[in-house]
Structures are given as structure tokens and as C-alpha cells.
C-alpha positions as CSV (number, residue, x, y, z in Angstrom):
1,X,14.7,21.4,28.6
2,X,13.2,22.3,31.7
3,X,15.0,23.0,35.0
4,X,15.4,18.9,35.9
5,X,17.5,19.0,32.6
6,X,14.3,16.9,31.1
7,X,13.9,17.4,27.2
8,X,10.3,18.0,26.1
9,X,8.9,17.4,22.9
10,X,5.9,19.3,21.0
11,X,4.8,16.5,18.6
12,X,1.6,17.5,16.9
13,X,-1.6,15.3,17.4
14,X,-2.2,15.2,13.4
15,X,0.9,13.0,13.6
16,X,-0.9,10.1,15.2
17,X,-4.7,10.4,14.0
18,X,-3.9,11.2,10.3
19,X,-1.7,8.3,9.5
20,X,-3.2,5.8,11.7
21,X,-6.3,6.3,10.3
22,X,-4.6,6.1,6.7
23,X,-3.6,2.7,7.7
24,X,-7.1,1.8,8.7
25,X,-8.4,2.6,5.2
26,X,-5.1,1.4,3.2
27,X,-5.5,-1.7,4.8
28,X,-8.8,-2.3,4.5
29,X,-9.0,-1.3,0.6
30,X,-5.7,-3.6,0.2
31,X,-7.9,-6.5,2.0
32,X,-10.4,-6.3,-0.4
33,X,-8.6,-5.5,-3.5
34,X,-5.7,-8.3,-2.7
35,X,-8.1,-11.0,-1.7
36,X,-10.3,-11.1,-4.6
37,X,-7.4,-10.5,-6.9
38,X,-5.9,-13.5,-5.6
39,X,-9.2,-15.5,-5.6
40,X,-9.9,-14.8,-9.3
41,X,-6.4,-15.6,-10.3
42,X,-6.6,-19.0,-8.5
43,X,-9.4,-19.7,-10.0
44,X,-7.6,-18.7,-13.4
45,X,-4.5,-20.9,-12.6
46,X,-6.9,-24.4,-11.2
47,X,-9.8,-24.0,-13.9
48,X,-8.6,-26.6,-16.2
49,X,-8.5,-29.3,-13.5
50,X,-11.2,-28.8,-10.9
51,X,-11.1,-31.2,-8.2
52,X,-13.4,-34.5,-8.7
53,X,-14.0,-36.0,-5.5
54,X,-15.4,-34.4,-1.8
55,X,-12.3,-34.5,-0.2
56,X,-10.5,-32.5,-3.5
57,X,-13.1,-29.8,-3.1
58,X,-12.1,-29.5,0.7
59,X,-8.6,-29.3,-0.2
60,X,-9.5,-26.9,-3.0
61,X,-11.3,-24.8,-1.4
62,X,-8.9,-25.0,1.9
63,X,-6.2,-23.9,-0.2
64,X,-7.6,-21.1,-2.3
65,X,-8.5,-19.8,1.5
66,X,-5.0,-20.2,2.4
67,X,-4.1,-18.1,-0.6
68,X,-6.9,-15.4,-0.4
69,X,-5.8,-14.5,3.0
70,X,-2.2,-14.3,2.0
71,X,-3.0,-12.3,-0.9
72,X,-5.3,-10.1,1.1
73,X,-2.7,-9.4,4.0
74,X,-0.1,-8.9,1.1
75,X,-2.5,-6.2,-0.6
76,X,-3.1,-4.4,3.0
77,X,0.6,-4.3,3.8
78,X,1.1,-2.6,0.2
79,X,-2.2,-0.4,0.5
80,X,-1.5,0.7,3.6
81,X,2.2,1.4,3.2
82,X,1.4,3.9,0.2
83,X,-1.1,5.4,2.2
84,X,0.7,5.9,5.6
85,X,3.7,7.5,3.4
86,X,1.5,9.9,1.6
87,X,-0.2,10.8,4.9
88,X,2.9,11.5,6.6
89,X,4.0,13.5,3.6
90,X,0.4,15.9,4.4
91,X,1.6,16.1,7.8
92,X,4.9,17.0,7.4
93,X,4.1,19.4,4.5
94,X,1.7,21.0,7.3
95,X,4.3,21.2,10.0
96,X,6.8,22.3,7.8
97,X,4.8,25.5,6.4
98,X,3.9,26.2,10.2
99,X,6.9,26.1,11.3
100,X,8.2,28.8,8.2
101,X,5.6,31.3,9.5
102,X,4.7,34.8,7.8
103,X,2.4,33.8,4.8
104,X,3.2,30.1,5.0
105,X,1.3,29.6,8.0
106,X,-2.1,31.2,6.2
107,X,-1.8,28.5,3.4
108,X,-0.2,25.8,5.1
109,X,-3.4,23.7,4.1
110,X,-3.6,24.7,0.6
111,X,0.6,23.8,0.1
112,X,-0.3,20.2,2.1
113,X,-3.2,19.4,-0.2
114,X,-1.5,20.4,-2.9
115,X,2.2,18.2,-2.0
116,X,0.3,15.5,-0.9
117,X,-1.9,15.5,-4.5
118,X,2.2,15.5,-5.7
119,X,3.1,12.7,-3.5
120,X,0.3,10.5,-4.4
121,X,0.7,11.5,-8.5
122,X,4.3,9.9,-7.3
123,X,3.5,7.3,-5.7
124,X,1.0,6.0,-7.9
125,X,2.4,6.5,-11.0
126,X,-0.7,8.7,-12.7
127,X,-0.8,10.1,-16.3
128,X,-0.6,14.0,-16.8
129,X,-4.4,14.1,-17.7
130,X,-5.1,12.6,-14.2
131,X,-2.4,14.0,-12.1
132,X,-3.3,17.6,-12.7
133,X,-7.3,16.6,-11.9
134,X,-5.5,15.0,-9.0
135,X,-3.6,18.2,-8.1
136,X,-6.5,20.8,-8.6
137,X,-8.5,18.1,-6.2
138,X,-5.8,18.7,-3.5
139,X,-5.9,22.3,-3.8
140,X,-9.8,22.0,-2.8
141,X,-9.2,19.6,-0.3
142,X,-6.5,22.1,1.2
143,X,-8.8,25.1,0.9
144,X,-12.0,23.5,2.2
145,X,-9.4,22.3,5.8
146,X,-8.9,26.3,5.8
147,X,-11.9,26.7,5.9
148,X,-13.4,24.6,8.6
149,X,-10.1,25.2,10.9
150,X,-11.1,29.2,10.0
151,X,-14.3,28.0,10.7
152,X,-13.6,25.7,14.1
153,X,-11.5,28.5,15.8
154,X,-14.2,31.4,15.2
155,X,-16.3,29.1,17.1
């Protein structure tokens, strides 16, 4: 608090960018993925009684539309929910290291890289095979951060 009895908080930048750009990119894989899983399973489900006549194509194609958006906002909302979740985990990870100090704060993003390669084995449900490929790419990711912040406050 400061002397008007106002409370202030320190809330990190990261905490905006790095999950609202994770939402950008969840959503826009989940667009893609969840439309034209949708489109090919509509056209699984209607392909033993295709429409005969102009107005059934209109209708047809109307409502596979209908369903490819649906199936495409469906897909974002689940992309982008993962991805928000794991991007918060990298950020709080981050923080939390920080805010430990001593050695922590020297490989605070080396631990992030490698909790968030955790969260994501998690959240996605990967074999052992891929999750310690997955892990050992986090750890690289973390160290090559280090580096360029080392590299970005020498500057």
C-alpha cells in the first residue's frame, strides 16, 4: 500500500502476452483441425443419400456450413483452452522460481520449459517414448530463453 492506503499490484507482463497469444494459436489450430474434422465426418454420415435436386444441394451444403463452423468454434474453444492452461502453467512456473530466488532465479527458464513439457505430456495424454522427447525439447526451449534474456540484458 502506499500512503492513500491504495494497494498496488506487480503483475508481470508475460502474464498477458504469453497466454493471449496461446489463445491466438490454440484457436486457430482448433479452427482448422475442428472444421475439417467435422466436414469429413458429415460427409461420412450423408454419403449414402446425397441430395438430388438444386434446392437439396443448397440445403446440403447450407447445413454442412452450419456444422463446419460449429465444429470449428468447438475445436478453438478446446485448442485454445489446453493451450491457455499450459501457458499459464510456463508463466507461473517462471514467477514462482523468481520469486524463490538464490539458484532458482538462474534457471527459472530451464524449470518452466521443463514443467510446462510436464504440463503438456499431462494434458495431452502422450506415451513415455514421446513425453521424454517432449521433456528434453522443453529443457532446450528453457535454455535457449536463458540465453537470449542473458543475451537481451547484456545489450
Amino acid at each position: 500500500t502506499d500512503e492513500n492506503g491504495r494497494i498496488h499490484l506487480a503483475v508481470p507482463p508475460r502474464l498477458f502476452i504469453v497466454p493471449g497469444v496461446a489463445f491466438i494459436v490454440g484457436a486457430t489450430i482448433g479452427i482448422v483441425r475442428g472444421g475439417r474434422a467435422t466436414s469429413l465426418r458429415f460427409l461420412a454420415e450423408n454419403a449414402h443419400r446425397p441430395p438430388r435436386t438444386v434446392k437439396g444441394w443448397y440445403f446440403y451444403n447450407k447445413t454442412k456450413n452450419y456444422r463446419v463452423l460449429l465444429g470449428g468454434m468447438k475445436g478453438a474453444a478446446k485448442e485454445s483452452g489446453k493451450l491457455v492452461a499450459i501457458s499459464v502453467g510456463w508463466v507461473a512456473i517462471e514467477e514462482g522460481l523468481r520469486v524463490l530466488g538464490g539458484p532458482w532465479n538462474e534457471v527459472k527458464e530451464v524449470g518452466a520449459g521443463l514443467g510446462t513439457a510436464g504440463l503438456f505430456c499431462g494434458v495431452y495424454r502422450l506415451p513415455l517414448k514421446t513425453a521424454k522427447q517432449t521433456v528434453l525439447l522443453g529443457g532446450l526451449i528453457g535454455a535457449v530463453v536463458k540465453v537470449l534474456d542473458s543475451a537481451k540484458q547484456r545489450l
